[in-house]
C-alpha positions as CSV (number, residue, x, y, z in Angstrom):
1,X,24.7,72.6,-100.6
2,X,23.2,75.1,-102.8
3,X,25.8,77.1,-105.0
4,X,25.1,80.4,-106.1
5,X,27.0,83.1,-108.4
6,X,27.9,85.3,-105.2
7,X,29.7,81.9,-103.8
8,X,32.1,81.8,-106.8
9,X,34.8,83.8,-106.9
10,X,35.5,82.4,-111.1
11,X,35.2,79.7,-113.2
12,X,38.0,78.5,-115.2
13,X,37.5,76.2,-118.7
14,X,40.3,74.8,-120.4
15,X,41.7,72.3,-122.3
16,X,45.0,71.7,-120.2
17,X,48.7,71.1,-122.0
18,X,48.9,67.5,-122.8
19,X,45.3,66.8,-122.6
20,X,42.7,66.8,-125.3
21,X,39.4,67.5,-123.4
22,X,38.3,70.0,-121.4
23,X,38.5,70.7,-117.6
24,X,36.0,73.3,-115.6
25,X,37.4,74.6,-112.8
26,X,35.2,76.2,-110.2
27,X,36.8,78.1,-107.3
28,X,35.0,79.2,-104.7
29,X,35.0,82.5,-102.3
30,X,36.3,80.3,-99.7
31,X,39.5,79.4,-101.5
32,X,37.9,75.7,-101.7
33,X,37.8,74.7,-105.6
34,X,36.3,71.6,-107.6
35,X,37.6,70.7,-111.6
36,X,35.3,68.8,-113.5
37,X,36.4,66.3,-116.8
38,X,34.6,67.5,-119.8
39,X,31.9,64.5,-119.6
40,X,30.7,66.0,-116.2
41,X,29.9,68.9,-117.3
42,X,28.2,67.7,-120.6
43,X,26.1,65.5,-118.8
44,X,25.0,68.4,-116.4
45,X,24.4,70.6,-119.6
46,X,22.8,68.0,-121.5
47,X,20.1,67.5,-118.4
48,X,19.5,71.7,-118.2
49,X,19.1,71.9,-121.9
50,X,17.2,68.9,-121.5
51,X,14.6,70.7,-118.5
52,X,14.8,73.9,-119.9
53,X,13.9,73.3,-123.8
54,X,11.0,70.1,-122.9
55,X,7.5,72.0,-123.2
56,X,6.0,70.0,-120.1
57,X,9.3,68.0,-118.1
58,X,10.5,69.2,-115.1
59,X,13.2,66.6,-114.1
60,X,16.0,64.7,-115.5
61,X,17.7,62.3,-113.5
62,X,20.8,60.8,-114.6
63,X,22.6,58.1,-112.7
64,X,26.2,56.1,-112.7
65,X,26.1,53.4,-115.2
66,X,29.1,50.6,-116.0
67,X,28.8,49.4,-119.2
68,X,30.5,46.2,-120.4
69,X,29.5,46.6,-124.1
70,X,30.1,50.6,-125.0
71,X,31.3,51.8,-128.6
72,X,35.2,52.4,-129.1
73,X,36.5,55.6,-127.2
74,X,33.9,55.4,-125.3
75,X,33.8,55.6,-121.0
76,X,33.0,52.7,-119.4
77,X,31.2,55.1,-116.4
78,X,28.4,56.9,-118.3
79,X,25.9,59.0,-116.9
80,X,22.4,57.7,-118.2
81,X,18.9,58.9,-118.3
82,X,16.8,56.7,-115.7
């Protein structure tokens, strides 16, 4: 599936009451939406700026990682580089 702008109908960011991060709602033409958690979508910015800043890289790949040993407040499920 390839999204593009004329497939979104708007894209919601918030910080929901009772929560302290961010969701990122996307909702589609089709009435069909996905929310994001805030480390989603810094992951997926982190990669772009990534790509789009790197003189020569044209890939960033980042996969599912569990991690025993993490620092406090910290996921356990991180996205890392491979």
């Amino acid at each position: 599936m390839i999204v593009q702008n004329e497939d979104i109908k708007e894209i919601v960011a918030e910080i929901p009451e009772g929560h302290k991060h961010i969701r990122t709602t996307i909702v589609f033409e089709d009435g069909k939406s996905v929310t994001f958690q805030e480390a989603a979508i810094a992951n997926l910015v982190r990669a772009y700026i990534h790509i789009k800043t790197h003189p020569i890289r044209t890939t960033c790949r980042l996969k599912r990682s569990h991690l025993e040993i993490r620092k406090d407040g910290f996921a356990e499920w991180q996205l890392l580089e491979d």
